[in-house]
N, C-alpha and C positions, 0 to 999 in steps of 0.2 A: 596256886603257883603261877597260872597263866597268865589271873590278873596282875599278879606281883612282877610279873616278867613285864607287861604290857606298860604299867604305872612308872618304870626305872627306862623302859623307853622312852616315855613320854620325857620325863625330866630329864633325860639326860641331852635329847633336842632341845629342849627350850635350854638347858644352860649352855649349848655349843652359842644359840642364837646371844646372847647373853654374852659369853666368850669370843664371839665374833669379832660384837663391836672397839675392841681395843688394838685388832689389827688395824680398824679405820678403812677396809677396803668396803664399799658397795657388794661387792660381785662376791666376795666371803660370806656377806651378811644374807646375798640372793641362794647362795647354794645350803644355807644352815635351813633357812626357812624351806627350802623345796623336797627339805628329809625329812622322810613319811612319817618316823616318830614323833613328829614334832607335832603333830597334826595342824599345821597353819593351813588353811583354806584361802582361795583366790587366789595368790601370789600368782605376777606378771614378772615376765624377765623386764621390760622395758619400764619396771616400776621401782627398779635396783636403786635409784642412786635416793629418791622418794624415801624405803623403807627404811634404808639406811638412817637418813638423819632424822628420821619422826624418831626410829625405835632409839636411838640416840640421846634424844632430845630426851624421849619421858628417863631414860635410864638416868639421865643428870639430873632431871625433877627427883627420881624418888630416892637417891642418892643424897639430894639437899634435904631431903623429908625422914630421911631416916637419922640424917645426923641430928637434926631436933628429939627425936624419938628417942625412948630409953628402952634399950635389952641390945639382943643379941638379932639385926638386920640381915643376915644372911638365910634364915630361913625362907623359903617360898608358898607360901600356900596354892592349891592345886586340884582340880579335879580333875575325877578320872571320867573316861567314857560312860563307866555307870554311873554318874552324880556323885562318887562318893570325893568326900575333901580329905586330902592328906598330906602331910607338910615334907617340903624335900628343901637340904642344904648342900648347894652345888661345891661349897667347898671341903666338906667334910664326907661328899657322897649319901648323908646319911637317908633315910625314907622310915618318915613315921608316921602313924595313922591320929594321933591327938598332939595338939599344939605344946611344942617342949617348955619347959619352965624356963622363965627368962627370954627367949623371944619377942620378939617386938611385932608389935600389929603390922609395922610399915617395915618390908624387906627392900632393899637395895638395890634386885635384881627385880627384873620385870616376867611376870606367871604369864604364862598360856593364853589367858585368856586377855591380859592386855595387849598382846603383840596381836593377838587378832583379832582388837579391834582396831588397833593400828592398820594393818594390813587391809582391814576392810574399807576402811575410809579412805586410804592412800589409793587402791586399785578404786573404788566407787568415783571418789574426785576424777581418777585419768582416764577411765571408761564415759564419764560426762564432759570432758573437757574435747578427747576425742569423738565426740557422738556431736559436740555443739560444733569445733571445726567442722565434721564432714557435710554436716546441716544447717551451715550457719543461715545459709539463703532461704530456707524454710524457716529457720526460727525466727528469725528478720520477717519475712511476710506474716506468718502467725500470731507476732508481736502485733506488727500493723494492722492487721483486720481484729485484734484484739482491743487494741488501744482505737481502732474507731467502731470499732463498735461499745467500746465506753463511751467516748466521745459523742455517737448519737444517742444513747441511753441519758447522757445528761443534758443534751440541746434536747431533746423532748422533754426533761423531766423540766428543765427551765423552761422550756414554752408551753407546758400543761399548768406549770406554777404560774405563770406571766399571765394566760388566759384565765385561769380561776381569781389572782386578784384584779384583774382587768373586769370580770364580770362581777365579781363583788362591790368593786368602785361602782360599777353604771345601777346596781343591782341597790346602794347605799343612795347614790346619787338621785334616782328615780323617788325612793320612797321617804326624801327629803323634799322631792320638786310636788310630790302629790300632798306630804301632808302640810306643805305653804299652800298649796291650790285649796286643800280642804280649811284650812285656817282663813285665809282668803273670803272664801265663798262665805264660812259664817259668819266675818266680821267687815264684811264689805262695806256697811255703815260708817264705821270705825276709821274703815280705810280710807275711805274719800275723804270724808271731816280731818283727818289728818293731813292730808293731801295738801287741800285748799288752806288750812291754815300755815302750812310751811309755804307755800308761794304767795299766800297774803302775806305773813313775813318774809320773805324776799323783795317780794315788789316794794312794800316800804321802804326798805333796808336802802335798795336803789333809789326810791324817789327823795327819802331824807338825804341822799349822797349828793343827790345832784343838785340839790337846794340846797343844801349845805354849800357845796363848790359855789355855787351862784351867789352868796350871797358875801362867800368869802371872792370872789373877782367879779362882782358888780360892774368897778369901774371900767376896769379892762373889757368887762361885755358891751358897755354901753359906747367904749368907744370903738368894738372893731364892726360895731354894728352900724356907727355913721360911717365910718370910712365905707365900708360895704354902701350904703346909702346913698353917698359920694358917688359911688363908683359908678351906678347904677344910673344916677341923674345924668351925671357927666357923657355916659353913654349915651343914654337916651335923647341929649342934648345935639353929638355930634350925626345920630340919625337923622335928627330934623333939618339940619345943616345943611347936611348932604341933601336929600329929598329937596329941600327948596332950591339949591343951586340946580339941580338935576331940572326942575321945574323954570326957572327962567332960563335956562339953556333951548329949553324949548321953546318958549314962547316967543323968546327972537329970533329964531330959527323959521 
């Protein structure tokens, strides 16, 4: 009888909470949930106008959810403090221990246990929102020495990366320089002879060029090489000139 008394408590809280919501007040909806039958846990006064339109809000979800649904939506399912499940229909008062024929999986009103999860995320969110106001200047710093100390975790990780392929290049580089040294050394024969035969083909290459050139502007050589020749006598003429005049200036002196 105790438990039966305790179970018609329980439901008869959660269908006030339930019956609340159509007065539309907050403060109706805070004082249904703070009555001890009801057994809703957490509940904050300053969390009133919050419960209000969550428990609102799902009671219109399962209200859209029941009208798809086939039977009879006013049943509730329910558990008691001792685990056991038993269905209560707030509008008939009824309370019975096995799901009634005709009932519908999805009831209209919202059970016990979804108002308190409601409740608990409503107070969880305003006890974190308040907790980040009072600290925000902490969680701003915390953030900061967080986000640098990522930030030096990956300027190292990129300059442990930067150094390992840095030494793999010199490490590639090296064992490229040594095996041309060692190729080198064995065919040193090889290498010379190739050598001198690509500058004995070059030096042709130039000497046909410029015999080639020569022989394509002969004329034009042979003649800036008299002018040149000209130029030279003609010079050499006006020194002798001078030196003799210089020479009987002295003599009759």
């Amino acid at each position: 009888k105790q438990w039966y008394q305790r179970r018609v408590a329980i439901t008869a809280g959660i269908a006030n909470i339930n019956g609340c919501l159509v007065q539309d007040d907050p403060q109706e909806t805070l004082g249904a949930l703070h009555v001890q039958a009801a057994s809703i846990k957490d509940v904050l006064e300053r969390c009133a106008d919050d419960y209000h339109v969550w428990i609102k809000e799902g009671i219109s979800v399962k209200k859209q959810e029941a009208e798809q649904a086939e039977g009879d939506s006013s049943w509730i399912e329910m558990r008691s403090p001792d685990n056991q499940i038993f269905f209560y229909n707030p509008e008939s008062k009824d309370l019975v221990w096995v799901k009634p024929e005709g009932a519908s999986d999805v009831s209209h009103y919202m059970a016990q246990d979804e108002i308190q999860w409601i409740v608990s995320r409503v107070t969880a969110k305003r006890l974190r929102d308040e907790w980040f106001d009072e600290n925000v200047d902490k969680v701003v710093r915390l953030q900061s020495i967080a986000r640098m100390s990522l930030a030096r975790k990956r300027a190292n990780q990129i300059r442990v990366a930067a150094k390992e392929a840095s030494d793999r290049a010199k490490a590639a580089e090296e064992a490229a320089k040594k095996e041309r040294e060692e190729w080198f050394d064995e065919n040193v024969d090889h290498v010379v002879r190739l050598q001198s035969i690509a500058r004995m083909s070059i030096t042709k290459k130039r000497y046909r060029d410029r015999l080639k050139f020569l022989h394509e502007n002969e004329e034009a050589a042979l003649r800036i090489q008299c002018l040149w020749r000209g130029y030279l006598v003609r010079k050499e003429l006006q020194k002798r000139k001078k030196y003799r005049l210089r020479l009987c200036v002295d003599t009759t002196a």
